[in-house]
C-alpha positions as CSV (number, residue, x, y, z in Angstrom):
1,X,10.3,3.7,1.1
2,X,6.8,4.9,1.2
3,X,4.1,4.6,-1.3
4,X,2.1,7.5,-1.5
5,X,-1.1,7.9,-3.5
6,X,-1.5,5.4,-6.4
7,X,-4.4,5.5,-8.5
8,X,-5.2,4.4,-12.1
9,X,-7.7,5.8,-13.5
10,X,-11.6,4.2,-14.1
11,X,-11.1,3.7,-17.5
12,X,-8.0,2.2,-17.6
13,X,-8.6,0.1,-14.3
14,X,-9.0,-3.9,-14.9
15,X,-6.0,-4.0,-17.2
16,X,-3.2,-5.1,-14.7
17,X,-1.9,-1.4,-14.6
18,X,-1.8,-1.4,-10.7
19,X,-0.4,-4.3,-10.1
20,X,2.3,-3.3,-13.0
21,X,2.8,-0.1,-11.3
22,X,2.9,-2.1,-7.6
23,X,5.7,-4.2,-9.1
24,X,7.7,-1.5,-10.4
25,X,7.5,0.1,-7.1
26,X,9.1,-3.1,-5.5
27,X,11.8,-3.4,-7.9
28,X,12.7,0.5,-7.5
29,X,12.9,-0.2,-3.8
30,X,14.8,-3.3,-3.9
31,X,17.4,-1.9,-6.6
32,X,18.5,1.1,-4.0
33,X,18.4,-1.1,-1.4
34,X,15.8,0.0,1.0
35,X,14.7,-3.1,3.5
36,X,10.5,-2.6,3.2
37,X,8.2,-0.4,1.7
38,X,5.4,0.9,3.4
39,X,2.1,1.9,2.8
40,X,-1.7,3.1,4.4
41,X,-5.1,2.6,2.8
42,X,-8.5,3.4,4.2
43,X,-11.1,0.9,5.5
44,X,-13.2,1.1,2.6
45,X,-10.8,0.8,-0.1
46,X,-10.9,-3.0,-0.4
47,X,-10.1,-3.4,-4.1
48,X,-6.7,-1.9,-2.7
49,X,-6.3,-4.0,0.0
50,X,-7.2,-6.5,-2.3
51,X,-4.4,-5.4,-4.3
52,X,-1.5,-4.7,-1.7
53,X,-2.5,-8.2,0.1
54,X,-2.7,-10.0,-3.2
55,X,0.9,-8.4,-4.0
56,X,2.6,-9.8,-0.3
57,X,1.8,-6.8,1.3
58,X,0.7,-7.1,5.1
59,X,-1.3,-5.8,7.3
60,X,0.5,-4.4,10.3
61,X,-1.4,-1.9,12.0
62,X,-5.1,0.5,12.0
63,X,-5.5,3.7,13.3
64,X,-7.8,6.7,13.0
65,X,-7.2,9.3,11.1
66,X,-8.9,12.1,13.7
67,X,-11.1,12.6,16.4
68,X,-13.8,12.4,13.9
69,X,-12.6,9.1,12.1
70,X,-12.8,7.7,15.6
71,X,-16.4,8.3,16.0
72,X,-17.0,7.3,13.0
73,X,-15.0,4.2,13.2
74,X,-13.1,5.0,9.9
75,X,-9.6,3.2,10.0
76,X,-6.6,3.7,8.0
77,X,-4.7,0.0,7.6
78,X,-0.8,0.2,7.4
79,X,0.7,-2.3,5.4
80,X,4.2,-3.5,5.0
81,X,6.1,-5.5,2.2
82,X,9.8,-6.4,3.7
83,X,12.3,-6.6,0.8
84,X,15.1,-8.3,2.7
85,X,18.2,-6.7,4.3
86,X,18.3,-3.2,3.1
87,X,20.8,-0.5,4.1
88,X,18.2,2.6,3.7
């Protein structure tokens, strides 16, 4: 399963509501029986690194999103969280 896009908004933001929402994400997953869920974040989003590392995510690859990412050196990290021995 991938997740795609999570955000909480600056207001609401220190309250626990992503890790809530990263949780619930797991659970979803595990409950239809998918074996890992998968997700990519940029190289300067550490607060979600933070997050995803914090919630047993890992870090299993970097790439660049274009030509121009590469000359800039902006990465895109791909992180895993393996859920055991699911069928999808």
């Amino acid at each position: 399963l991938e997740l795609k896009r999570m955000s909480v908004s600056r207001e609401h933001r220190g309250r626990g509501l992503a890790r809530a929402l990263c949780r619930e994400v797991l659970g979803f997953a595990r409950a239809r029986g998918y074996g890992a869920v998968v997700l990519s974040t940029s190289a300067v989003q550490v607060a979600a690194q933070r997050l995803y590392e914090g919630q047993g995510f890992r870090k299993v690859g970097a790439s660049y999103p274009s030509l121009l990412g590469t000359l800039l050196n902006f990465q895109i990290f791909h992180y895993r969280y393996d859920l055991g021995d699911g069928a999808k």
